[in-house]
SELUMFI-519215 format. One record per residue (C-alpha): residue in three letters; chain; x, y, z. Coordinates in steps of 0.05 Angstrom, whole numbers. Layout:
REM residues N
+--------+--------+--------+--------+--------+
: residu : chaine :      X :      Y :      Z :
+--------+--------+--------+--------+--------+
:    ala :      A :      X :      Y :      Z :
...
+--------+--------+--------+--------+--------+
//
This chain:
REM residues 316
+--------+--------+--------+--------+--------+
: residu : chaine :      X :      Y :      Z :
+--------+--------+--------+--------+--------+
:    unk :      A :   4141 :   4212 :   -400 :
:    unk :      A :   4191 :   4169 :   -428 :
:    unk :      A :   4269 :   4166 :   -413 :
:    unk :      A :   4291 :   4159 :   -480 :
:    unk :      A :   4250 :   4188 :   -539 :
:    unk :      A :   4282 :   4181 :   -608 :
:    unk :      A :   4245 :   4205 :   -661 :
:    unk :      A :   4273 :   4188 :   -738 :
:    unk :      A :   4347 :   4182 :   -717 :
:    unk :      A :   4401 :   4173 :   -772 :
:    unk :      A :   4466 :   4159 :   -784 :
:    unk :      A :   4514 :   4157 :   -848 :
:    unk :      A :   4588 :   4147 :   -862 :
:    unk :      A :   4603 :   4168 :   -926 :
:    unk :      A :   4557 :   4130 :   -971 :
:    unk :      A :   4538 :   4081 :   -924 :
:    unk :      A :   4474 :   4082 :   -875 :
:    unk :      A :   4496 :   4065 :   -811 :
:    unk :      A :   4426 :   4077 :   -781 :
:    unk :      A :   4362 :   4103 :   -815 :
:    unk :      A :   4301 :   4127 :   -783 :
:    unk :      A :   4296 :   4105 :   -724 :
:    unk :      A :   4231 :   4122 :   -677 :
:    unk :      A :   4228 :   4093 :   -610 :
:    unk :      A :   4210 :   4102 :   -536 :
:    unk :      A :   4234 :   4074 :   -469 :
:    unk :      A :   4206 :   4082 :   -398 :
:    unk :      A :   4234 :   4093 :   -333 :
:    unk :      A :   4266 :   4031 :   -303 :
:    unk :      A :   4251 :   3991 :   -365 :
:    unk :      A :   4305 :   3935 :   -386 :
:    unk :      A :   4297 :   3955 :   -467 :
:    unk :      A :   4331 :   3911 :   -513 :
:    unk :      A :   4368 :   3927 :   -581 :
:    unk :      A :   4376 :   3864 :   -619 :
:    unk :      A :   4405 :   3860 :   -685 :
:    unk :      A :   4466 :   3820 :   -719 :
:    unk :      A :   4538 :   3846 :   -726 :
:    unk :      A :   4543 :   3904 :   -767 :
:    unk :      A :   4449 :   3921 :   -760 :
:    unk :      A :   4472 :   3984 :   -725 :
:    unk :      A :   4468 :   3973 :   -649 :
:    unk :      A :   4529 :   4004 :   -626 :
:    unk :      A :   4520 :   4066 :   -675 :
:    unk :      A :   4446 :   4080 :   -640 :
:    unk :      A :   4477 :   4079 :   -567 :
:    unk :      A :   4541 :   4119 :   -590 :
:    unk :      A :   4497 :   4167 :   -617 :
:    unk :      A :   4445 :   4168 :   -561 :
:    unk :      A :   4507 :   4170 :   -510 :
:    unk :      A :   4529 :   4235 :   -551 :
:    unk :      A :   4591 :   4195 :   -566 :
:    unk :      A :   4581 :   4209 :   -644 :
:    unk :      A :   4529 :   4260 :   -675 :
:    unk :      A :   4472 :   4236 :   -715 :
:    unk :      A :   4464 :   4248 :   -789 :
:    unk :      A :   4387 :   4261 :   -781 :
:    unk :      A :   4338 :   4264 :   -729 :
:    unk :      A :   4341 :   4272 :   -652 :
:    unk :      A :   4332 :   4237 :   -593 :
:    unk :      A :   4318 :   4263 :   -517 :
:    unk :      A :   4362 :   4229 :   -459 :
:    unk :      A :   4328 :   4236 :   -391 :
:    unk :      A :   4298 :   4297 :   -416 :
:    unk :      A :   4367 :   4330 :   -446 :
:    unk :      A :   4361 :   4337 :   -523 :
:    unk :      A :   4421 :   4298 :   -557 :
:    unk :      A :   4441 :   4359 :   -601 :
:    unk :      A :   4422 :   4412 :   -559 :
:    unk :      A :   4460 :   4396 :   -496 :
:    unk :      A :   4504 :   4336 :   -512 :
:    unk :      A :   4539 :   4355 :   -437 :
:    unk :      A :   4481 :   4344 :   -392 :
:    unk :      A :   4466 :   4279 :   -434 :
:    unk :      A :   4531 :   4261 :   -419 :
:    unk :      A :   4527 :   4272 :   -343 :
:    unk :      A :   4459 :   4229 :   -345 :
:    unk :      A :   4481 :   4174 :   -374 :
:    unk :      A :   4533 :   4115 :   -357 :
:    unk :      A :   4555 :   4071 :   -429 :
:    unk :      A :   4590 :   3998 :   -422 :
:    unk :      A :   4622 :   3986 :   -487 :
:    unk :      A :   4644 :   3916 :   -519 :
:    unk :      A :   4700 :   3925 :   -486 :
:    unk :      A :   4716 :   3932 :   -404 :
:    unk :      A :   4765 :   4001 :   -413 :
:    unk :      A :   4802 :   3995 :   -354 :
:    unk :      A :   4865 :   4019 :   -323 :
:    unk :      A :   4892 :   3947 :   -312 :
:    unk :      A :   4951 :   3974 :   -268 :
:    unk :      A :   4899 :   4009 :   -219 :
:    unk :      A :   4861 :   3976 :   -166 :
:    unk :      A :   4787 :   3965 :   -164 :
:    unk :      A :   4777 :   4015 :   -121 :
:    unk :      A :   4833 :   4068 :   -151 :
:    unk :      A :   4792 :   4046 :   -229 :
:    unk :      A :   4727 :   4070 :   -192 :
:    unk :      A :   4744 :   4133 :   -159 :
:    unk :      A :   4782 :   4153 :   -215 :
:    unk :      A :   4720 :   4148 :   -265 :
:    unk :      A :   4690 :   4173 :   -210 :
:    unk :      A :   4724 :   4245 :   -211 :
:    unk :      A :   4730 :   4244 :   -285 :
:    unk :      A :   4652 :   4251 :   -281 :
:    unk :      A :   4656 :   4314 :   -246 :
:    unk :      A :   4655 :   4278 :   -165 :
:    unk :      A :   4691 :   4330 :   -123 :
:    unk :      A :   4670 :   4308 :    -54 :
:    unk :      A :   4717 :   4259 :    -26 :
:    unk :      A :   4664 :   4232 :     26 :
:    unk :      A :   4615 :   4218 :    -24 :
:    unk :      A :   4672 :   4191 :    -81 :
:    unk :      A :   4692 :   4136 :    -21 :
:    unk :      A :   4617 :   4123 :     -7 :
:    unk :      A :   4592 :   4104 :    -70 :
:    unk :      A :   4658 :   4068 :    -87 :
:    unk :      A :   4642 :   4027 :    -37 :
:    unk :      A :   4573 :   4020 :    -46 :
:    unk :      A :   4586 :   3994 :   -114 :
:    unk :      A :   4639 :   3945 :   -105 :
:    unk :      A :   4600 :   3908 :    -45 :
:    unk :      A :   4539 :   3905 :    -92 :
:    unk :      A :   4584 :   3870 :   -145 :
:    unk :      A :   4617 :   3831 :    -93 :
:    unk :      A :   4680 :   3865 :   -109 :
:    unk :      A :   4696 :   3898 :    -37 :
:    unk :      A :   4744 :   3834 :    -11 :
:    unk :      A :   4785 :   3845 :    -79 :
:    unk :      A :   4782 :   3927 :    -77 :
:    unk :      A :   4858 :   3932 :    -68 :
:    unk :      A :   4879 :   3888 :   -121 :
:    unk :      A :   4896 :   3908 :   -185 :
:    unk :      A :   4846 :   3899 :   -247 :
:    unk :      A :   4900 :   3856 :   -288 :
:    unk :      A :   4887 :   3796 :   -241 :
:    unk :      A :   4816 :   3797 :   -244 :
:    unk :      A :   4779 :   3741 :   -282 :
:    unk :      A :   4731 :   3764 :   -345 :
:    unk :      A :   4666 :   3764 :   -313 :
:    unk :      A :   4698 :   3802 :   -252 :
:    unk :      A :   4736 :   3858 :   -306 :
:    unk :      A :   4662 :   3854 :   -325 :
:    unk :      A :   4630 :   3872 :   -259 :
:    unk :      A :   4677 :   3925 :   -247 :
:    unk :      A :   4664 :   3954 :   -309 :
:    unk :      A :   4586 :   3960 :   -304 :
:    unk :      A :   4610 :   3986 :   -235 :
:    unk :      A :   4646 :   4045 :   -269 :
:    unk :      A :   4587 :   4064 :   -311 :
:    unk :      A :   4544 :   4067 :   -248 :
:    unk :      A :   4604 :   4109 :   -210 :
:    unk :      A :   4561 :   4174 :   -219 :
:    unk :      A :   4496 :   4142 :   -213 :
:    unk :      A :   4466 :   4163 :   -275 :
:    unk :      A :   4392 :   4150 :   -284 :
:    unk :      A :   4403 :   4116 :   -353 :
:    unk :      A :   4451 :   4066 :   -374 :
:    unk :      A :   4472 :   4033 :   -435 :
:    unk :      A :   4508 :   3968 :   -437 :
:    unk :      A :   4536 :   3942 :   -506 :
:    unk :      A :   4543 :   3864 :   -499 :
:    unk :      A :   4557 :   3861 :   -424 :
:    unk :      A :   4556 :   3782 :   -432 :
:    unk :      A :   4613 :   3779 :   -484 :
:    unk :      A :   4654 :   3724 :   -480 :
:    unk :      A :   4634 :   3704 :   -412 :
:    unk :      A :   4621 :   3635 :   -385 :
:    unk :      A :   4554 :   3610 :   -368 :
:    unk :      A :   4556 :   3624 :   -296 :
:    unk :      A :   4589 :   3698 :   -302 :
:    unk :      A :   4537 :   3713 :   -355 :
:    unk :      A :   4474 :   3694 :   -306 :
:    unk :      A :   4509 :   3731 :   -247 :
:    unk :      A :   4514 :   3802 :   -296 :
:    unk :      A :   4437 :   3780 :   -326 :
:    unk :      A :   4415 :   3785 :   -244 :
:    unk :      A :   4453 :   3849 :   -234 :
:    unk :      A :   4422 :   3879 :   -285 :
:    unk :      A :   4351 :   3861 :   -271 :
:    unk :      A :   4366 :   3880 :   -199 :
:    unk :      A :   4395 :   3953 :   -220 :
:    unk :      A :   4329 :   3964 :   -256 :
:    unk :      A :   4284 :   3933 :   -203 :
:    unk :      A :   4315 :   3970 :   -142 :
:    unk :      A :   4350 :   4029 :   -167 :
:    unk :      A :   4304 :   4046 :   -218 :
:    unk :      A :   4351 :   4050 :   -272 :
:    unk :      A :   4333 :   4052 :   -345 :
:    unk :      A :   4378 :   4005 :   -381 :
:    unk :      A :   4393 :   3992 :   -459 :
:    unk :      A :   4411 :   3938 :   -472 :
:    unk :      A :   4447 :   3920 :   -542 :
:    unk :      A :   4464 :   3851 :   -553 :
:    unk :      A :   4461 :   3792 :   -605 :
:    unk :      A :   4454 :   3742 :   -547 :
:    unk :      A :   4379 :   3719 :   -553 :
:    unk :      A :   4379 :   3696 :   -484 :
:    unk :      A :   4398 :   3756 :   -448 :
:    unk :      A :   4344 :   3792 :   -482 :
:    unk :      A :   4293 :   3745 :   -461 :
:    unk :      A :   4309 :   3730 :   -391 :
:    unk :      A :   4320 :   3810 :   -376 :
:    unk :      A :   4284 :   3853 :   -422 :
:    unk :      A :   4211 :   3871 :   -424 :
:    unk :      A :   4217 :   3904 :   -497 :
:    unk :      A :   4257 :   3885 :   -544 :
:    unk :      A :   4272 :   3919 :   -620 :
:    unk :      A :   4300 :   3872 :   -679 :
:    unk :      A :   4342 :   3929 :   -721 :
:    unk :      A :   4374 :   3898 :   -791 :
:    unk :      A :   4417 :   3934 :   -837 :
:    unk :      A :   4408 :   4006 :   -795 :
:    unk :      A :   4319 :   3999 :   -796 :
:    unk :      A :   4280 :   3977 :   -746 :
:    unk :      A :   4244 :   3910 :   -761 :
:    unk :      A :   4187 :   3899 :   -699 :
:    unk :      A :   4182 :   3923 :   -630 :
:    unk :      A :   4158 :   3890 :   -583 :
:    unk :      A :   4155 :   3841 :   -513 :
:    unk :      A :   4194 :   3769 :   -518 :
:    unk :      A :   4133 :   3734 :   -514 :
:    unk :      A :   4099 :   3777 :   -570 :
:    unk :      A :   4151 :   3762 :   -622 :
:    unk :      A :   4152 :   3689 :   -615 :
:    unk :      A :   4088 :   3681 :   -615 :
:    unk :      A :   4068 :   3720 :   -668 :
:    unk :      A :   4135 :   3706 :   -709 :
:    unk :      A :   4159 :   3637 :   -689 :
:    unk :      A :   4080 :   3610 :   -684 :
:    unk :      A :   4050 :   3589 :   -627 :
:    unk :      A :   4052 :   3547 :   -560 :
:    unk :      A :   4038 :   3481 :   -571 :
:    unk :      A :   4018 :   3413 :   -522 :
:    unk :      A :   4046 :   3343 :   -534 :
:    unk :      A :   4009 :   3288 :   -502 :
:    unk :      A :   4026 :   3220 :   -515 :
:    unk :      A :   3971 :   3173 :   -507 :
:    unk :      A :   3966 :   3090 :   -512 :
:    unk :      A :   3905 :   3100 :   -555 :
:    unk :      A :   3917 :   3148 :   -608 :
:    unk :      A :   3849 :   3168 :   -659 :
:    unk :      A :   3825 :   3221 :   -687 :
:    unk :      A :   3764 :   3228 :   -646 :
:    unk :      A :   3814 :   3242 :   -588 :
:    unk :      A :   3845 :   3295 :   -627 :
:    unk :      A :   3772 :   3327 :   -646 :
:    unk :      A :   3752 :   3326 :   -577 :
:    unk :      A :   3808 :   3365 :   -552 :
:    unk :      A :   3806 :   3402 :   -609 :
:    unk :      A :   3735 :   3429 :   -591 :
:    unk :      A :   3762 :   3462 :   -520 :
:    unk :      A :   3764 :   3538 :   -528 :
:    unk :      A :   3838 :   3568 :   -538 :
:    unk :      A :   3853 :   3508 :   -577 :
:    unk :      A :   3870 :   3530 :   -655 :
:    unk :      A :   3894 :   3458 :   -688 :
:    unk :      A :   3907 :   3397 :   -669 :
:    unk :      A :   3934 :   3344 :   -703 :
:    unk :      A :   3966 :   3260 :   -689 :
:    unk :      A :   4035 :   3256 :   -700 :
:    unk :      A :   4085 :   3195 :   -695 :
:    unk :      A :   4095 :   3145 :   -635 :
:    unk :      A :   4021 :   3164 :   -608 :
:    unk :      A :   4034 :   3237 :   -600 :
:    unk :      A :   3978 :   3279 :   -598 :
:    unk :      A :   4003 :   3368 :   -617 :
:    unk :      A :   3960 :   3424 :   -605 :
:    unk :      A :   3968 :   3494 :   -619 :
:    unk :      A :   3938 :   3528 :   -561 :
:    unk :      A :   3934 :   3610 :   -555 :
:    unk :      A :   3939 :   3603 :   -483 :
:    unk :      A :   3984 :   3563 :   -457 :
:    unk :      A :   3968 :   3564 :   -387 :
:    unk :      A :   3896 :   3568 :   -396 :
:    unk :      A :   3883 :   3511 :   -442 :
:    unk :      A :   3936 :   3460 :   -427 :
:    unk :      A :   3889 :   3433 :   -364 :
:    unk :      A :   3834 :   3432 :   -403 :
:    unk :      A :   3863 :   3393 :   -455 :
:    unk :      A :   3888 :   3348 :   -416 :
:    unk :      A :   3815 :   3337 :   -380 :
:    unk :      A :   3775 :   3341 :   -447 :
:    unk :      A :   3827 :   3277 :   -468 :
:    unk :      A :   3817 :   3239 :   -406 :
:    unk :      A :   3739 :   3248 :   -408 :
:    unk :      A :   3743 :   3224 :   -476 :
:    unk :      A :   3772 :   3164 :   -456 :
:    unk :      A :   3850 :   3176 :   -471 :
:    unk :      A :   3904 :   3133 :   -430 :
:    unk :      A :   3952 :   3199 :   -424 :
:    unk :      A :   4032 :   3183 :   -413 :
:    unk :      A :   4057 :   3235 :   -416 :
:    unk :      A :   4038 :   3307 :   -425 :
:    unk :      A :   4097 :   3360 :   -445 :
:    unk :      A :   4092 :   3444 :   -471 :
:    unk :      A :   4140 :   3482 :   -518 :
:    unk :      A :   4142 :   3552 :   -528 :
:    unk :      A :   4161 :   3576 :   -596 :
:    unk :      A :   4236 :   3605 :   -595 :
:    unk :      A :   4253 :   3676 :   -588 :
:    unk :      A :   4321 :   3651 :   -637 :
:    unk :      A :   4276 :   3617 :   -685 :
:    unk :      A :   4229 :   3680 :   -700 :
:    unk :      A :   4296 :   3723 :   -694 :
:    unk :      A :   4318 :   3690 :   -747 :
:    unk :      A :   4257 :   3694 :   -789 :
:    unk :      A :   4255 :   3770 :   -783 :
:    unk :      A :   4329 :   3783 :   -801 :
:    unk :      A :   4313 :   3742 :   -860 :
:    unk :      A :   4250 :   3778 :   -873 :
:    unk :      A :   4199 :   3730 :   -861 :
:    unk :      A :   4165 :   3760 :   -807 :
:    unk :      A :   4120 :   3820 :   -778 :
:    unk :      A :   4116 :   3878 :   -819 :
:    unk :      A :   4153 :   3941 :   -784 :
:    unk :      A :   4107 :   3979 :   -734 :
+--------+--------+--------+--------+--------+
//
């Protein structure tokens, strides 16, 4: 049974349409990514599945609590990042964590001081728990504030562009944390973001939403390939010829091959893994001097771009 189930969700200010229709499902422990630019209606779906704002139109179910029957219980089962960290910059780590902490109903101070603990040595927060958040560096306000939507361990979790603004090295560190909270904790994390490389390295599903609709669902690997076109092989040979190129051509998993400039020698495989070898052999045998022999996957950002644009998969 899923964690989230949405079902035809809406959402209009005034004469505008925020979000329309939405249908969608996400799994236990599954990293489910909400792509879309600024303004496609990412932050309105999680405000609405958070029972932050109402919807206009259809439901959703949160961990099994129905979004407008019992917005409180959705509430209790769910932790939200937003865009921006929210904390009490005059407060400690620790004081930021076990206040959240109480505000989400934690009366027991032996469990409050356990799992403030517990989070801020899995962010590698614990040496700096007595300093105040003010001093703290982005990617550490960061941390702290992922930390405070986990104070109450909730068993679903929605982050809103956790990598904002974030150098390269605090934005891997929060990718690993999240993969590891879904791995070993078994949470079920949404994540909504614009950054195309967060989704792929962390996210098993992803959904492209323009202009409030949903435009595709589906893995990484499914929408570039089917979107941005497929794998393809360079080999660069001394001895360039067509009869090369037909004789690689011929190996199975192989859909078009073609010379280009300086020698080099493209195929489209449908199986990168499984055909590259082969090529490479079926080339050799045929009498090829191979140089060098390089892959490309077709970019997640490049068939992003197509679908926002409208030049890609039909919505399913």
């Amino acid at each position: 049974m899923p964690v989230i189930s949405v079902s035809g969700l809406s959402k209009s200010f005034g004469g505008l349409d925020a979000v329309s229709g939405l249908s969608f499902d996400v799994e236990e422990g599954e990293i489910y990514g909400l792509l879309g630019p600024n303004g496609a209606g990412k932050t309105t779906t999680v405000r609405m599945l958070a029972c932050i704002i109402s919807p206009s139109g259809g439901t959703a179910a949160v961990a099994g609590h129905d979004i407008r029957a019992d917005p409180v219980a959705v509430r209790r089962s769910v932790g939200v990042l937003t865009e921006s960290p929210s904390l009490y910059e005059r407060l400690t780590a620790e004081e930021n964590l076990t206040f959240f902490a109480r505000a989400y109903g934690m009366t027991d101070d032996r469990k409050v001081s356990g799992r403030v603990k517990e989070l801020l040595q899995f962010f590698q927060l614990w040496d700096r728990r007595g300093e105040k958040s003010a001093v703290f560096s982005k990617g550490m306000k960061q941390k702290l504030a992922i930390a405070r939507a986990l104070v109450h361990d909730p068993p679903v979790i929605f982050l809103d562009e956790p990598t904002a603004g974030l150098d390269p090295e605090a934005s891997k560190l929060i990718r690993d944390l999240i993969t590891e909270m879904s791995q070993k904790e078994r949470h079920t994390i949404m994540l909504c973001t614009h950054r195309l490389e967060d989704a792929e390295k962390v996210c098993s599903r992803v959904m492209v939403v323009n202009m409030g609709r949903r435009v595709v669902v589906g893995s990484p690997d499914e929408i570039r390939s089917e979107v941005a076109g497929k794998a393809k092989l360079e080999v660069m040979v001394a001895n360039p010829s067509t009869a090369l190129v037909e004789a690689a051509a011929s190996v199975a998993g192989v859909s078009a091959g073609a010379i280009a400039e300086n020698g080099r020698l493209i195929f489209e495989l449908d199986d990168l893994n499984a055909a590259t070898p082969l090529v490479v052999r079926a080339l050799v045998e045929s009498g090829a001097r191979v140089l060098t022999v390089n892959t490309f996957l077709p970019s997640l950002e490049e068939a992003y771009l197509r679908l926002i644009k409208g030049d890609g998969w039909d919505s399913r």
